[in-house]
N, C-alpha and C positions, 0 to 999 in steps of 0.2 A: 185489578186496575186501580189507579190514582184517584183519588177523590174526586168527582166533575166541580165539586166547589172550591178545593184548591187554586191558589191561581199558581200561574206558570211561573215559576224561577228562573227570571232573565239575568245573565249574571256577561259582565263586558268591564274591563280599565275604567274607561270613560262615562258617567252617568249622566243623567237629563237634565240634572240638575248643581250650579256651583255656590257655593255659600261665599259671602266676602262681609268685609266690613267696611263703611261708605264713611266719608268725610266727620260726618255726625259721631260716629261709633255707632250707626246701628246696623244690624244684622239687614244684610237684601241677599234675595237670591236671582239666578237669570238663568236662563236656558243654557245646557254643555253645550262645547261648539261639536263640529265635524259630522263628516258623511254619517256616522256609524250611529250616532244620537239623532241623526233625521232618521234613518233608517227605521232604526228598534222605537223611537218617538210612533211610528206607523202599526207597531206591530201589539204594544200595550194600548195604543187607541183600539184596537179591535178585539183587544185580549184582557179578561182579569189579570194581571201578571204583579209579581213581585220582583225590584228591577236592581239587583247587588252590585254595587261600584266602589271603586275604590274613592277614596278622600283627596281629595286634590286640593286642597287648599288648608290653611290652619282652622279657619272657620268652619270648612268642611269638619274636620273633625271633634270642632267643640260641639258641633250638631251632632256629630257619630256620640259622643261619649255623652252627652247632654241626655240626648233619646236612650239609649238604648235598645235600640230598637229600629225597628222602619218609623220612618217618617213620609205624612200623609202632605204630597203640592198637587195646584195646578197652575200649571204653566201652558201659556199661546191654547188655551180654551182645552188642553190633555191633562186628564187626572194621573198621577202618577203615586205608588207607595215603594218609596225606596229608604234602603238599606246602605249606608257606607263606612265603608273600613276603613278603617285606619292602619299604617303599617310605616314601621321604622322610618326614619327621615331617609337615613343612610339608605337603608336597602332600597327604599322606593328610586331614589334616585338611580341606585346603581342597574334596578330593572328599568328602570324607563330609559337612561339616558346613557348605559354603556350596551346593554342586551337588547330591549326592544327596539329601540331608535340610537343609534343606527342600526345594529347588526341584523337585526329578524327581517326588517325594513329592507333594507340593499340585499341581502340578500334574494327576498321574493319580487324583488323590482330589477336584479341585474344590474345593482348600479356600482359595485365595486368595480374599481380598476385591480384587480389582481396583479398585477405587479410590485402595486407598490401596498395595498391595502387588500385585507384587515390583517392584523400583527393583533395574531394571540398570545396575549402575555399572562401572569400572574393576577394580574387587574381584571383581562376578560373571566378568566378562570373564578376566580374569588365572586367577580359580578355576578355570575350565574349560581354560585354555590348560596352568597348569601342576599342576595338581590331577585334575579329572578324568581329562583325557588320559595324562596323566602315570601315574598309577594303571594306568588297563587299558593300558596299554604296559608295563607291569612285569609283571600279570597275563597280558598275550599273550605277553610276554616268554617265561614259565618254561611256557605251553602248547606253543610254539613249539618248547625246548628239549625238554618230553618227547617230544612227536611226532617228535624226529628220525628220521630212517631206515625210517620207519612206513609203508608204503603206505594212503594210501586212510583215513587214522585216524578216527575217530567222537571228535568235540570236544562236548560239552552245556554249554552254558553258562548261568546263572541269574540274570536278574532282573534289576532296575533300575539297579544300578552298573554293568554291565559292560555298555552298551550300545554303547559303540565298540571294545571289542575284537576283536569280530568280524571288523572291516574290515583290524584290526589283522594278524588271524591271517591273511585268505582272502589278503592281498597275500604272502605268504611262501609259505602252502600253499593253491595255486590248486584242489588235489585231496583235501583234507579236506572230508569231512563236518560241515557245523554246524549244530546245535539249537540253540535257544535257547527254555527259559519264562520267560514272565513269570507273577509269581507276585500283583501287583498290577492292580488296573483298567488297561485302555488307553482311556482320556478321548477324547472328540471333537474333530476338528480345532482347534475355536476355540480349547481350552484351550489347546494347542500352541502358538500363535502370539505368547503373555508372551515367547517365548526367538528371542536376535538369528535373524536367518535362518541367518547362516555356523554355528549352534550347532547351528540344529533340522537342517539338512542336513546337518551329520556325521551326528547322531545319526540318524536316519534313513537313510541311505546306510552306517551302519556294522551297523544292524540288518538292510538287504537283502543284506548279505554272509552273511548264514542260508540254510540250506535251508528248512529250518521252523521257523518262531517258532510253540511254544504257547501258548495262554491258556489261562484257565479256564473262558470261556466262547466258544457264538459270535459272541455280542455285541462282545465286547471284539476276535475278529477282525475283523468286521466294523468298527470304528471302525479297527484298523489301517488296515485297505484305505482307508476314507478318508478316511485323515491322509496315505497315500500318493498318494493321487487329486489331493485338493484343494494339499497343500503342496509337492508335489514335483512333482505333473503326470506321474505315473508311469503303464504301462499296466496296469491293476487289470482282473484277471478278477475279478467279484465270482460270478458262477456255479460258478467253479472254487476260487477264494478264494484267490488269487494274484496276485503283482504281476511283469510281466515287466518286465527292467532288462537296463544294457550285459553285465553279471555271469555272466546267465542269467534264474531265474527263484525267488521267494521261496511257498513255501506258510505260509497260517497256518492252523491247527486247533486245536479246541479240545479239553482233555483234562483235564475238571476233576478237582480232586483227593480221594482219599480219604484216610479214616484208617485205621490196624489195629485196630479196631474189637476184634478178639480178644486184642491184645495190653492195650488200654485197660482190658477186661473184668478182665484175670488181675493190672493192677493195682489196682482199685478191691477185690480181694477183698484186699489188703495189709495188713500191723500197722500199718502208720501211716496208711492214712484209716483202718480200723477206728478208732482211736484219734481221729482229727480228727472221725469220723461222731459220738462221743456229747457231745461240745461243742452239736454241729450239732442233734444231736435233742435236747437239753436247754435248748437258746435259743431254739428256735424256736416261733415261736406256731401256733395253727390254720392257717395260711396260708406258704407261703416265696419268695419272689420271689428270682431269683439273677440275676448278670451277672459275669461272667467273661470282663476286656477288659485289653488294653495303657489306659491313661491315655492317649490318644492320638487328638487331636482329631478323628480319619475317626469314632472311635466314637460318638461323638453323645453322651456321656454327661450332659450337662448337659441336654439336652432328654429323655430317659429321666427324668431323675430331677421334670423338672419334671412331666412326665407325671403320673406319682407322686404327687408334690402335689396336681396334677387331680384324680386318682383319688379320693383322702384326703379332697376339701374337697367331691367330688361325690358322695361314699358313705360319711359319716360311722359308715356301722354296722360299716364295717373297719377302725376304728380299736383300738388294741389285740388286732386279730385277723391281722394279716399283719405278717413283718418284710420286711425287703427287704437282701437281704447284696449288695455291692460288692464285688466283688475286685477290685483293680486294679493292675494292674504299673505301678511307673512306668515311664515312657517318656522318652528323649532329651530330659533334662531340661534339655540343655545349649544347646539351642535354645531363644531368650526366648518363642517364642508356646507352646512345648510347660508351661514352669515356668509361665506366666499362664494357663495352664489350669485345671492341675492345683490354683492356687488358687483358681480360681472355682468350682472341682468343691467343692473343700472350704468354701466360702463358703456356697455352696449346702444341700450336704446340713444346717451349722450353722443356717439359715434354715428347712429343713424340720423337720429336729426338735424346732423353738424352737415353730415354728408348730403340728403335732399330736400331737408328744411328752406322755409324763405322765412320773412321779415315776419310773415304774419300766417303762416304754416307750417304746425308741428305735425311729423308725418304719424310719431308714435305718443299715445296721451298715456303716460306710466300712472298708473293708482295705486298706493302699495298701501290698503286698511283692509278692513272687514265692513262692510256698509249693503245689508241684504236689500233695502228697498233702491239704493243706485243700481248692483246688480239684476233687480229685475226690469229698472228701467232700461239698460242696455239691451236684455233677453227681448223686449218687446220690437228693436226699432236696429237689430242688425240683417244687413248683406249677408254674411260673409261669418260664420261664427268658427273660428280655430281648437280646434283639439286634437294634438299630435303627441301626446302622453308615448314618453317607452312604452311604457307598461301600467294598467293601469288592470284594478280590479273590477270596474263597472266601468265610471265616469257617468254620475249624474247629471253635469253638464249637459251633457250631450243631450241628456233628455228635456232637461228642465226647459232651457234658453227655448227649443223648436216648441215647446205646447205653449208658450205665448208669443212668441215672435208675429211681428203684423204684417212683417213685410214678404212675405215667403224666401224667409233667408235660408243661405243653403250651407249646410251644415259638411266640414273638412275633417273626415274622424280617419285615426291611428289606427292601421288595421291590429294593433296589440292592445286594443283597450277591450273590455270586456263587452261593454256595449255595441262593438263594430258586429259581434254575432245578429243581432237583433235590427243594426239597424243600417245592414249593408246596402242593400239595395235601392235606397234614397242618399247615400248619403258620397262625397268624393272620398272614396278612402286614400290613405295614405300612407306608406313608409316611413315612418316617423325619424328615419337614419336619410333618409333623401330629401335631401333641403331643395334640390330641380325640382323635382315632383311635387313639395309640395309651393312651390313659386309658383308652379304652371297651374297647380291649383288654383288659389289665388286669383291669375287669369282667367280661367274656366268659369269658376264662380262671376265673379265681377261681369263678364260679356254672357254669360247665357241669357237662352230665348227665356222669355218670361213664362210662355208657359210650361216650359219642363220644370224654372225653380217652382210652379202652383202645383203640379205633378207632384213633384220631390215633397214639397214641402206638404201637402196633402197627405203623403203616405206617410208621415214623419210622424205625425199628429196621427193618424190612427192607429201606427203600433204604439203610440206613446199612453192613449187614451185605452188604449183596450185591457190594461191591467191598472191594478192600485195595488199599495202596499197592503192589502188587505189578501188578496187573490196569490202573493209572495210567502205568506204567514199561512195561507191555508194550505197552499202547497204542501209544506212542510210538515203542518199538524197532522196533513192526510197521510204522508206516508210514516208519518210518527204511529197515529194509529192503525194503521197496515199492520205494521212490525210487529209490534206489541199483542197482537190478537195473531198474528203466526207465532208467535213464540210462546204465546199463551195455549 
């Protein structure tokens, strides 16, 4: 077995932490953004762990080369020791911005139009040879290096970048342990089959160098097993939920994620939503409609908002009686479908308030930053909160906004987001493709009895409260050391 004083080797693209250089020239650093650094943020708060990332900034890596080494932060009151790589200009980009986003992306979210998209060319070809690859060989690289000497180490690895390192690491350390979440949907065979064959079989033969791959759901294992079945022609226990290979044998389990519900709590009572909250209660009409999304095509935000317009054009007597606030991060603007979006979003909502706006009422209030304590102000004091994601691989949202909302608002979830397992029976689900359905939602919400939203919203808040990212993490470790002691 692994040392018990060893700490874990967390290893993900994105780290906890980003190094920059401020106006002065001096070195600051700030918390990474995204779901996936709250997430593993939850999971080193309850764990010794060592947390391997790539470099994402220039400064990031005068700090990689500078150290040497891990480098000891604490950030938002979490101690952290991390470790970041650095890797080619070129390659990184060609992994991040031609392989991962878009391609690994659309494809586990279903968002290509196949007709017209994606054209594998020489460029995709090349990205993936010296880009992708290239990447998580710098990332197996420096796992490799810290695991020296280590019997038996426990490696977790995360999510959609780092799908071939795996194979990278097991050919060096035949006797490591390796996790691997995905923190995104795992899409159906068919999707898979846009990418050359010699691409989809790394990637797949670098992810059955896992002991266990989790999801968020069992849905999503199950589509693993058969992406394994159908494209590899591997032996898939779908009873057991395993794929047996030359290697050994791969488990996949599901262990969806939570939030700290009590931490979220102890910031919503803060000076600055206080502060963001009397904006909120001073603009808002009879009614508040919220959404709280990356700008980011999986979220369906154009079709929410047409919804909305349905709603407006089929129930003229809530006009002037509901707003509807947008929050929206922007997102990987840098990719051209993600910026042609984020103009039609804007086109749009211009087109809805042309259409049943007055003198002195906007029906839809657009926010296009990043600002956590407005967004918790909004969580606290909505109706009516929207999430109709295609495809979503959790949606934190869904949880965060209901464990502090005051108003027992009632929550309109995509029955394609990960979270709709967990939190069906409180919540309006929806077709995320049926803009009727979800208008009439909209409706439904806005005129229900009061005491079913205190119902709904009461259950909402108990399955929310009843797990923390701690009870996520030990899931995991428990069936880590399961395995480990049967194979031992």
């Amino acid at each position: 077995m692994a040392d018990s004083n060893d700490p874990l080797i967390v290893v993900s693209n994105r780290g906890p932490a980003q190094f920059e250089r401020n106006e002065a020239d001096e070195r600051t650093v700030q918390r990474g953004g995204g779901g996936l650094v709250t997430a593993l943020s939850g999971l080193v708060s309850h764990r010794d762990a060592l947390w391997i990332a790539s470099a994402m900034t220039d400064e990031d890596i005068a700090v990689s080369t500078e150290q040497g080494g891990p480098v000891d932060l604490s950030i938002d009151g979490i101690d952290y020791q991390v470790l970041l790589v650095g890797s080619d200009a070129d390659a990184y980009d060609r992994f991040y911005n031609v392989i991962a986003n878009p391609i690994l992306w659309f494809i586990q979210h279903y968002l290509w139009d196949l007709s017209n998209a994606p054209d594998i060319r020489q460029e995709e070809l090349d990205a993936w040879d010296y880009g992708y690859q290239a990447v998580n060989r710098d990332i197996a690289g420096a796992v490799l290096k810290q695991i020296e000497g280590r019997e038996r180490p426990l490696v977790m690895l995360h999510d959609y970048h780092l799908y071939t390192a795996p194979g990278m690491i097991r050919a060096e350390r035949p006797d490591a342990f390796l996790h691997h979440f995905v923190h995104i949907p795992w899409s159906q065979p068919d999707s898979w089959r846009v990418l050359p064959g010699r691409i989809r079989e790394a990637l797949f033969r670098g992810m059955l160098a896992n002991d266990i791959i989790g999801f968020h759901t069992h849905a999503y294992c199950i589509n693993f097993l058969r992406c394994c079945d159908e494209l590899l022609e591997a032996d898939v226990d779908y009873d057991r939920c395993l794929v047996r290979h030359a290697g050994g044998q791969t488990l996949a389990r599901a262990y969806p994620l939570s939030i700290d519900a009590e931490r979220l709590r102890r910031a919503a009572e803060s000076p600055e939503v206080a502060a963001a909250e009397r904006e909120v209660v001073e603009r808002r009409r009879e009614h508040l409609i919220i959404r709280v999304d990356r700008a980011d095509l999986s979220k369906n935000v154009l079709r929410g908002f047409t919804a909305f317009d349905t709603f407006l054009s089929q129930h003229p007597e809530f006009r002037e009686q509901v707003t509807f606030i947008a929050h929206l991060q922007p997102s990987r603007q840098d990719v051209p479908e993600y910026a042609e979006y984020l103009e039609r979003i804007e086109a749009l909502v211009a087109v809805v308030n042309h259409r049943h706006g007055t003198t002195d009422w906007m029906p839809i209030d657009l926010k296009i930053y990043e600002n956590f304590p407005e967004a918790v102000a909004r969580y606290k004091h909505f109706d009516l909160l929207m999430v109709n994601s295609l495809f979503d691989g959790m949606n934190l949202v869904a949880k965060e906004a209901p464990a502090v909302n005051t108003r027992d608002g009632v929550l309109m979830l995509s029955e394609n987001t990960g979270s709709h397992q967990e939190l069906a029976d409180c919540v309006l689900s929806v077709n995320p493709f049926d803009i009727q359905e979800q208008a009439d939602a909209i409706y439904r919400a806005l005129t229900m009895d009061p005491e079913e939203r205190r119902v709904r919203a009461q259950h909402l808040k108990e399955i929310i409260f009843a797990r923390n990212p701690g009870d996520w993490v030990d899931d995991q470790l428990r069936d880590i050391a399961e395995l480990r002691e049967s194979v031992a």
